[in-house]
C-alpha positions in Angstrom: -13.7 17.0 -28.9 -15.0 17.3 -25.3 -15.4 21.2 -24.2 -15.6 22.6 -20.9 -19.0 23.7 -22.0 -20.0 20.3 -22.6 -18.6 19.8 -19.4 -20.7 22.6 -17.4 -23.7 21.4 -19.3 -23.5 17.8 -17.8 -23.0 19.1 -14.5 -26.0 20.7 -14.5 -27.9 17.4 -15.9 -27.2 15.4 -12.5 -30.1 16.9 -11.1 -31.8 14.7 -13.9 -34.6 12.6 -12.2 -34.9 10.1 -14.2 -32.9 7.5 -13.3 -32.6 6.2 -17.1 -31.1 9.6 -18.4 -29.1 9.7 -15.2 -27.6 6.7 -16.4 -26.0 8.0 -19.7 -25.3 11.2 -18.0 -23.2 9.6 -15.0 -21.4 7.2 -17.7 -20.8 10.8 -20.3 -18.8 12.5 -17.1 -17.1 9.7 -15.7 -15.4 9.3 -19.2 -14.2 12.9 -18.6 -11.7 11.2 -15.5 -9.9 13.3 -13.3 -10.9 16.7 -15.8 -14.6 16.3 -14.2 -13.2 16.3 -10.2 -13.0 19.5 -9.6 -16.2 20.3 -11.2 -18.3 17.7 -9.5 -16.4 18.5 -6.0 -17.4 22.4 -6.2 -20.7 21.5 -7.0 -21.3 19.1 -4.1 -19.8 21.8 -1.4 -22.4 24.0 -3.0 -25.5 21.5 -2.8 -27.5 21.3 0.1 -29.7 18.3 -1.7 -28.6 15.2 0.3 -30.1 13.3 -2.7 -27.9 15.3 -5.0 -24.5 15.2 -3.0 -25.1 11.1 -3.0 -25.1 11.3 -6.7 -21.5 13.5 -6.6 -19.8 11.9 -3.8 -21.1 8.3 -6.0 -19.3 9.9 -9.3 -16.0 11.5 -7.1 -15.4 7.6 -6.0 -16.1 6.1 -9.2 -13.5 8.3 -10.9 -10.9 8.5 -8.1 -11.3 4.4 -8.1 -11.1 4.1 -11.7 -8.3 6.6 -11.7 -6.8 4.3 -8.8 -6.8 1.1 -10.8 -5.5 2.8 -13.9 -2.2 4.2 -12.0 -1.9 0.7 -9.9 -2.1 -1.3 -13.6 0.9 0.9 -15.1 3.1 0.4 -11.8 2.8 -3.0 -12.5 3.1 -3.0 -16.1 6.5 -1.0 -15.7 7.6 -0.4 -12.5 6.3 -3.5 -10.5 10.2 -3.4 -8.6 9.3 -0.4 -6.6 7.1 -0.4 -3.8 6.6 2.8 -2.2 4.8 3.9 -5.5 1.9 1.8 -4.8 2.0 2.7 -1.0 1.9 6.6 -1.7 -1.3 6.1 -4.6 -3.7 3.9 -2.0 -2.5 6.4 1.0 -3.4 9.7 -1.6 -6.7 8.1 -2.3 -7.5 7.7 1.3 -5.5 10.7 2.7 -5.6 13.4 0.3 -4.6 16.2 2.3 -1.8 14.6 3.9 1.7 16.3 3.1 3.1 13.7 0.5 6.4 16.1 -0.2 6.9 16.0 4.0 6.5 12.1 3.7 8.7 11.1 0.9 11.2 13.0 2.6 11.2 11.2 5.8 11.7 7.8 4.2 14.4 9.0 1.9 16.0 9.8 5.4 15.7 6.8 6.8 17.3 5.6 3.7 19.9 7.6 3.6 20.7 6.8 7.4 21.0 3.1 6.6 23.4 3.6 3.5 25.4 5.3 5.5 26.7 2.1 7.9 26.8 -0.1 4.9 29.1 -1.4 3.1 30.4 -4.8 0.3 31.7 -6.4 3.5 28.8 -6.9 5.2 27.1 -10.4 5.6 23.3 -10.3 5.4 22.2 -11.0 9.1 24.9 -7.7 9.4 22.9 -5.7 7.1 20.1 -6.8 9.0 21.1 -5.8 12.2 22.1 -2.4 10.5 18.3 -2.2 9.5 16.7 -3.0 12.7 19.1 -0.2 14.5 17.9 2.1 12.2 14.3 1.5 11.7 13.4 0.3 14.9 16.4 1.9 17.6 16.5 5.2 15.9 13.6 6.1 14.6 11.4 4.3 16.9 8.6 2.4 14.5 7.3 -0.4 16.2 4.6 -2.8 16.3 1.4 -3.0 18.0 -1.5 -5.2 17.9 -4.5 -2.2 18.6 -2.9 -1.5 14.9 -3.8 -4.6 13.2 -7.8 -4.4 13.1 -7.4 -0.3 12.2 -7.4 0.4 8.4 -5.9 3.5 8.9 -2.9 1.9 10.1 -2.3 0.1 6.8 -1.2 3.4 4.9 2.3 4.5 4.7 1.8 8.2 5.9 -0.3 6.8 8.9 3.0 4.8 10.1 5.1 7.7 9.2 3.6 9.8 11.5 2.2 7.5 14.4 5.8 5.7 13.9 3.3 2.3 15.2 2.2 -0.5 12.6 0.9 -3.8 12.1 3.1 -6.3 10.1 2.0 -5.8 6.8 2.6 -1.2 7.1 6.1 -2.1 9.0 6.9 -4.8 6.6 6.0 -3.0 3.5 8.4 0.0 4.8 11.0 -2.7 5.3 10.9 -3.5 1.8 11.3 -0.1 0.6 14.1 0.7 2.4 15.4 -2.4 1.6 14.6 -1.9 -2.6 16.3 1.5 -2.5 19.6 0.0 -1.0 19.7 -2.9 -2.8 19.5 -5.4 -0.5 17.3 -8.5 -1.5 14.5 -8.7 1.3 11.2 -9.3 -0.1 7.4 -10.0 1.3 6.3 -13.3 2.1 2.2 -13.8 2.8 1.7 -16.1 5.6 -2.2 -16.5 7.1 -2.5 -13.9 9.6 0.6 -12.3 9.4 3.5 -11.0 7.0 7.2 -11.4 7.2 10.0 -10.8 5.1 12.7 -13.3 3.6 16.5 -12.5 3.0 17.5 -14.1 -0.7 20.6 -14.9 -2.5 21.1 -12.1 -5.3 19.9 -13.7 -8.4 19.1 -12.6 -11.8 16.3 -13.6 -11.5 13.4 -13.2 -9.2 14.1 -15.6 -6.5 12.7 -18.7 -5.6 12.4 -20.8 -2.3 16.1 -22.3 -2.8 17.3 -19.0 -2.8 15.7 -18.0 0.8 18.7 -18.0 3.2 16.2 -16.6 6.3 13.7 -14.6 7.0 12.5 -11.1 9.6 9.6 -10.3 11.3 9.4 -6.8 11.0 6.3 -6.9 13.3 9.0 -7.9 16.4 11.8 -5.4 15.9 13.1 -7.3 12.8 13.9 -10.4 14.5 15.5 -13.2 12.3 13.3 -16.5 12.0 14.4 -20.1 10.3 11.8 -22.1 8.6 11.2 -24.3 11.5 9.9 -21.0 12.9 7.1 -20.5 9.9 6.4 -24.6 10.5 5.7 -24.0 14.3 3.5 -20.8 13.3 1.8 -22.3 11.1 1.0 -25.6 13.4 -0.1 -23.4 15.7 -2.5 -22.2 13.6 -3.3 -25.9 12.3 -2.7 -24.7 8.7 -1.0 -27.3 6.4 2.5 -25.7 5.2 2.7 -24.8 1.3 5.9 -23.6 -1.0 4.3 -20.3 -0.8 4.8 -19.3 2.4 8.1 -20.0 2.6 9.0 -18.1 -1.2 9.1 -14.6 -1.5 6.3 -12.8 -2.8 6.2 -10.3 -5.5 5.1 -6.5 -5.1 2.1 -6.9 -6.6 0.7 -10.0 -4.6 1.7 -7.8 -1.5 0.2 -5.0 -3.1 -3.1 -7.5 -3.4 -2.7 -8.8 -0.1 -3.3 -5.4 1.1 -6.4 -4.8 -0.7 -7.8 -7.6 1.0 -7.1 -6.7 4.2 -8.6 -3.7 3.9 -12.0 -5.0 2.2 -12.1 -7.7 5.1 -12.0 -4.5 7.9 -14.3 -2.7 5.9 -16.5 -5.6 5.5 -16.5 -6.0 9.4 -17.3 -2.3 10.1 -20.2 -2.8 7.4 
């Protein structure tokens, strides 16, 4: 059984210099996972050796990514229908001093205001319309393009407290809202953009047929057709395919972020 002594004791090896030994000793504290954090982050705020803090911070991101990958693979194992879980883990990873009680609370807000002018009787572009008032009229989020090429701007708690996003943060808050009332809106993954499609209730997870319109949360929740999507795409000379015109599950959108985000960190690279 692994000790805290053990522990201590292979903190003090990472000032091993052979790279070899390193080797084993990195791998023997990494398999500690989140236990080893704080001891390798005290020890770096302590080390003025630049070689030495390399080695820690190195070791901090391998087990906060490992630690990353493990939570994002039982979200989709169980709970792959709710998407603000994913949202908060990637935004606690990159922000982790921002105030996640203070956060949660605002969305359950915004939430809360939407149930509050539904109702059964509603038709969907009506729930829609409810939507838009209230993410858009009332509590001001909006779109802007100086957002789209700024990673920080792809994290929930960045758009909750800037209020501005790009159309993959203000679609992903869409969906969430959407999720927690019920109301079947899910992520579609076009090239260079990302908009949301109004289904049919089905038992299933819906499918192209089922589509009956789809919302560009980027422009204040407008409603396009899929002679809309055509023209876009035209535009762009990309050939149309079934998939973006079919809703998307979480975990493609989920994926879809992470590729945005290597792409800007490739171009800052």
């Amino acid at each position: 059984m692994k000790t805290a002594n053990t522990l201590d004791s292979l903190m003090f090896l990472t000032e091993e210099k052979d790279e070899h030994l390193f080797i084993n000793i990195a791998n023997a504290i990494v398999s500690y996972g989140e236990k080893a954090l704080p001891s390798l982050k005290e020890k770096l705020e302590k080390s003025d050796d630049v070689f030495l803090q390399h080695r820690l911070e190195a070791l901090i991101d391998t087990i906060e990514h490992k630690n990353i990958i493990n939570k994002l693979n039982l979200w989709r194992k169980k709970r792959e229908y709710d998407l603000m879980e994913p949202c908060f883990i990637l935004a606690k990873y990159h922000f982790p001093n921002a105030d996640w009680s203070w956060l949660g609370f605002n969305i359950m807000m915004i939430i809360e205001q939407a149930e509050h002018e539904m109702n059964q009787d509603l038709t969907p572009l009506e729930q829609v319309k409810i939507l838009n008032h209230i993410i858009y009229d009332v509590n001001k989020f909006r779109g802007d393009t100086s957002t789209i090429n700024n990673p920080d701007y792809y994290f929930i708690n960045t758009l909750l407290n800037t209020h501005i996003g790009n159309p993959l943060s203000l679609g992903m808050l869409y969906c969430i809202i959407a999720e927690r009332l019920e109301i079947p809106i899910y992520g579609i993954d076009i090239p260079n953009h990302f908009i949301l499609a109004f289904c049919k209730k089905t038992e299933d997870f819906p499918q192209f047929e089922d589509v009956l319109f789809y919302i560009n949360p980027f422009n204040h929740g407008n409603v396009l057709m899929r002679k809309d999507i055509r023209n876009y795409l035209n535009e762009l000379n990309i050939s149309p395919e079934l998939r973006y015109f079919e809703p998307s599950r979480n975990t493609n959108i989920i994926k879809k972020l992470f590729k945005v985000l290597r792409n800007l960190e490739e171009k800052t690279n």
